[in-house]
C-alpha positions in Angstrom: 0.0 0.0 0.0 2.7 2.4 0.1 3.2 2.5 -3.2 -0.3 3.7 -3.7 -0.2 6.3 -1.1 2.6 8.0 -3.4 -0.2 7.7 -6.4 -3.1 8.4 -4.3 -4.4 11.9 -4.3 -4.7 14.3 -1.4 -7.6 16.3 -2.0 -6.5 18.4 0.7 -3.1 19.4 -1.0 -4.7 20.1 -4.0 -7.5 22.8 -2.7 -4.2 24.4 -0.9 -2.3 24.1 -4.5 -5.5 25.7 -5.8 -5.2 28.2 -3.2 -1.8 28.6 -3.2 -2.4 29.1 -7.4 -5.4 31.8 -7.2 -3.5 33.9 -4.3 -0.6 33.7 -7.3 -2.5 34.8 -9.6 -4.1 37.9 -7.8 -1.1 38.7 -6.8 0.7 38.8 -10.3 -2.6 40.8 -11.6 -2.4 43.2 -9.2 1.3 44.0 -9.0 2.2 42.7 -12.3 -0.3 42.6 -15.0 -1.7 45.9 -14.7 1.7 47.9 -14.6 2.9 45.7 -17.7 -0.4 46.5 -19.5 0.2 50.3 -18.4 3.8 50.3 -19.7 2.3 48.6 -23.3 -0.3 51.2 -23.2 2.1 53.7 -23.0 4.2 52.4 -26.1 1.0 52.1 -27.9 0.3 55.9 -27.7 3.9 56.8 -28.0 3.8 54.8 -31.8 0.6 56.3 -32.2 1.9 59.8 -31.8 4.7 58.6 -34.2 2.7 57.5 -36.6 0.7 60.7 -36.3 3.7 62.7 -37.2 5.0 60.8 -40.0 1.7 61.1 -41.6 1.7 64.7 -40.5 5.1 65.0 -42.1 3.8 63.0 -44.9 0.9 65.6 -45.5 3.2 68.8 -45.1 5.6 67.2 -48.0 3.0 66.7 -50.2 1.5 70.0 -49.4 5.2 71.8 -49.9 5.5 69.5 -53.4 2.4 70.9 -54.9 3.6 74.5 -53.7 6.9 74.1 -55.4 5.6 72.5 -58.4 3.3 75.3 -58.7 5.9 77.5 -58.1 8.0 76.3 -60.5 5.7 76.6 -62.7 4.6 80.2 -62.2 8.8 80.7 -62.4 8.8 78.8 -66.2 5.8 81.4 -66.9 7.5 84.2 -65.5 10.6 83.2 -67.4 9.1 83.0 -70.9 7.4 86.1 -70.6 10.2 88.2 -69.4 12.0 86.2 -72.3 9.4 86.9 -74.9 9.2 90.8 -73.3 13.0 91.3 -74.1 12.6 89.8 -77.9 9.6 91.7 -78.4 12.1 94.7 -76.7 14.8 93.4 -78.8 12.9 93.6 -82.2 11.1 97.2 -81.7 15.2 98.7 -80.8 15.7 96.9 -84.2 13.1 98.6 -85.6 13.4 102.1 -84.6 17.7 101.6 -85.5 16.5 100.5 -89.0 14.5 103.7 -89.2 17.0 106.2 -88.0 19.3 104.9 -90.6 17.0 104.7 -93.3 15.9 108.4 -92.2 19.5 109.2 -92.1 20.6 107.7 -95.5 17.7 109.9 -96.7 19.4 113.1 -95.4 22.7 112.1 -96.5 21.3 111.7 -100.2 19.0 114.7 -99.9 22.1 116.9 -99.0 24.3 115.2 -101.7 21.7 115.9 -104.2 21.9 119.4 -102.6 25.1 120.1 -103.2 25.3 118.3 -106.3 22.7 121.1 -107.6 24.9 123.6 -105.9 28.2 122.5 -108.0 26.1 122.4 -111.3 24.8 125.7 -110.6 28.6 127.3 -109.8 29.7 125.4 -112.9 27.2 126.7 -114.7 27.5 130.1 -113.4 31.4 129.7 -114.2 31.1 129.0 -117.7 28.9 131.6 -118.1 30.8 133.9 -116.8 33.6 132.5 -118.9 31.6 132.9 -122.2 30.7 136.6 -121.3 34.4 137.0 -121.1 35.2 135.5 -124.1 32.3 137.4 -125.9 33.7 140.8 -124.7 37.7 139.9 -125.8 35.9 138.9 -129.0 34.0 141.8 -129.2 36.9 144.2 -128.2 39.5 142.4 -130.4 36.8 142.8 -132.9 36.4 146.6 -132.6 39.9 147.2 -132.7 40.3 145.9 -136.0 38.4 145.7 -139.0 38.4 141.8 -139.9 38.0 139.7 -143.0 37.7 135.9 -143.6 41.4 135.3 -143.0 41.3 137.3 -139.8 38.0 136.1 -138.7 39.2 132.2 -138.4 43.0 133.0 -136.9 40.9 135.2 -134.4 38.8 132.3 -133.6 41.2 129.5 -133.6 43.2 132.1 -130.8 40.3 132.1 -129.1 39.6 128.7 -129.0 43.0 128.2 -128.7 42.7 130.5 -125.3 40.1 128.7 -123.8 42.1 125.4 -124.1 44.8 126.9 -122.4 42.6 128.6 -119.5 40.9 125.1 -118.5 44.1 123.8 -118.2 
């Protein structure tokens, strides 16, 4: 019988095991459990937060992306207008130099013509004051002497003759 007294349950240590067990496990829930489930609640809310702010910063860099796409391109309008001012800047200096020129050319032949009129008129002017004095030599030369045929062509050739020599 000994051996079955070492197989034999003991009700009695069993309720105490029981016991023993429950006290265990009031204890561990009361000094245990709860401050372990604090310090997990308190890592929840701390990855919470963190996820919070990484979506936060998520947000704010999309938000900045759009602004800076849309400020690049308001800079890419800026930039072909200011580009398209200066050519269109460019073109009416163009312009107004082409004009001056052409307005200046103008003068330049305008006066040219000018004083080509000028020089035809003191050319003219000279030759006839050249002819008057020819005239009167003839007509003094003429005066002076009776002439006949013979006379009348030496007297011209010396004349001519005279105004060859005088152009010269």
């Amino acid at each position: 019988m000994q051996n079955l007294d070492v197989i034999s349950v003991n009700i009695w240590q069993i309720l105490i095991s029981l016991a023993n067990l429950t006290i265990l496990f009031f204890i561990v829930k009361k000094f245990l459990y709860g401050p372990v489930k604090k310090v997990l609640k308190q890592r929840q809310d701390e990855i919470d937060v963190h996820y919070s702010a990484a979506k936060q910063a998520e947000d704010e860099a999309l938000k900045n992306k759009e602004q800076y796409e849309t400020a690049l391109m308001g800079a890419k309008d800026e930039a072909d207008t200011i580009i398209k001012t200066a050519a269109e800047t460019a073109k009416r200096r163009s312009e107004t130099i082409t004009l001056e020129a052409e307005e200046k050319a103008s003068r330049i032949l305008r006066q040219a013509e000018q004083d080509a009129i000028l020089e035809r008129e003191k050319a003219a002017d000279s030759i006839k004051r050249e002819i008057v004095e020819v005239s009167s030599e003839l007509s003094k030369k003429l005066i002076e002497r009776e002439i006949n045929t013979d006379d009348h062509k030496a007297l011209i050739d010396s004349f001519i003759e005279e105004i060859g020599e005088g152009n010269e």
